[in-house]
C-alpha positions as CSV (number, residue, x, y, z in Angstrom):
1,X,-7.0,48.0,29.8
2,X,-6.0,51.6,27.9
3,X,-9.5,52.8,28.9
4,X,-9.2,52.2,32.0
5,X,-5.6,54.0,32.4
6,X,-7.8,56.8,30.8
7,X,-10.3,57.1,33.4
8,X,-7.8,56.4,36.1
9,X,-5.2,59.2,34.9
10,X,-8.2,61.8,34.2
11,X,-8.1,64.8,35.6
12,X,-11.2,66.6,34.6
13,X,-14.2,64.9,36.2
14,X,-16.6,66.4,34.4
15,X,-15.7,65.2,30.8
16,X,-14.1,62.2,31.8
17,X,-15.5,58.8,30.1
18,X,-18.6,56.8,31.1
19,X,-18.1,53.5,30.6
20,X,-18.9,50.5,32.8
21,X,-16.3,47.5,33.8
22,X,-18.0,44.6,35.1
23,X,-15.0,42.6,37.6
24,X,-17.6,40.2,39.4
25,X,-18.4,38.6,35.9
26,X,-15.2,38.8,33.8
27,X,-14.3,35.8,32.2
28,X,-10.2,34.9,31.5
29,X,-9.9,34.8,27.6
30,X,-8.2,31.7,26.3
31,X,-4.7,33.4,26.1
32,X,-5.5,34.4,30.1
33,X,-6.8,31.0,31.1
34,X,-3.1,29.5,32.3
35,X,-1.9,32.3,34.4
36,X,-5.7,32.6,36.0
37,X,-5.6,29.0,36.9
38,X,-2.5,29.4,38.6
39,X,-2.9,32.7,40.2
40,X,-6.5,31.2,41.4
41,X,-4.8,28.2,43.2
42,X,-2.3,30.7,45.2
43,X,-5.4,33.1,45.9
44,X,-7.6,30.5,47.6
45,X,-5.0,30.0,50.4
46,X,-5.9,33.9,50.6
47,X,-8.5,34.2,53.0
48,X,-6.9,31.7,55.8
49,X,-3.7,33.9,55.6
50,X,-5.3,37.2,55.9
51,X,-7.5,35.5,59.3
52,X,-3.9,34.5,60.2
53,X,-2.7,37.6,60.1
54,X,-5.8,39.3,61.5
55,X,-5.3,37.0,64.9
56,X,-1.3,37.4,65.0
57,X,-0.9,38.9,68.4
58,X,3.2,38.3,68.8
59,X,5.1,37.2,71.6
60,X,6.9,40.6,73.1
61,X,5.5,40.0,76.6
62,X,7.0,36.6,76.9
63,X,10.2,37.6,74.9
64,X,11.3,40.5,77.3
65,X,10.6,38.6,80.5
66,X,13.0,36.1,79.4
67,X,15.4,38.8,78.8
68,X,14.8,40.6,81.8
69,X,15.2,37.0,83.7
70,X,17.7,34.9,82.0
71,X,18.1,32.8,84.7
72,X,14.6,31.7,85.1
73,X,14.3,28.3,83.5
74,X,10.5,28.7,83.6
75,X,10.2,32.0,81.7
76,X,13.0,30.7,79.3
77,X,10.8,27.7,78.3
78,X,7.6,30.0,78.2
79,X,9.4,32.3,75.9
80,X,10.3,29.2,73.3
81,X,7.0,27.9,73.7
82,X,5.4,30.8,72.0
83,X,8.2,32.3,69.6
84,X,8.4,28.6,68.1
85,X,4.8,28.2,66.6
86,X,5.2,31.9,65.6
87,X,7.9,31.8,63.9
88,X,5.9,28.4,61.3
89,X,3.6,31.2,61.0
90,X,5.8,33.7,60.1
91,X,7.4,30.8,57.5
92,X,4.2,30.3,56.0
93,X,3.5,34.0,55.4
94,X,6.7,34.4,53.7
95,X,6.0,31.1,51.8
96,X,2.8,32.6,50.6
97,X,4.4,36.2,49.7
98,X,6.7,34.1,47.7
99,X,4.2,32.3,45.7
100,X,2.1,35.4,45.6
């Protein structure tokens, strides 16, 4: 880990070291093995929450129309009917950061 504060806080590129640090195959040590198993549980949730968040288009539109017409029952129920299922979504982001 020093070595690669080294190369990371180098400033002259011409002398700075030549070393290789293979990520795709590195193996937890023993002492690493329990904190990689449990980040690698919260990580695997990782990919469905960042397509979740990718395809999160909000519900502005429907929110101000309600406002602008309070007394229209319609738009009211409109409104609910998409700031409800955003707001789980918005839960289980947080949830995530949490564990995260």
């Amino acid at each position: 880990m020093g070595n690669l504060l080294k190369v990371l806080t180098c400033t002259d590129l011409e002398q700075g070291p030549n070393f290789f640090l293979d990520f795709e195959n590195a193996q937890p040590t023993e002492s690493e093995k329990e904190i990689y198993n449990q980040v690698n549980v919260v990580l695997k949730d990782a990919e469905g929450i960042l397509e979740d968040l990718q395809s999160y288009r909000g519900a502005g539109h429907e929110i101000r129309e309600a406002i602008q017409h309070p007394a229209d029952e319609k738009l009211q129920e409109k409104a609910w009917g998409a700031v409800v299922p955003l707001v789980g979504k918005l839960k289980k982001f947080y949830e995530f950061s949490q564990r995260l």
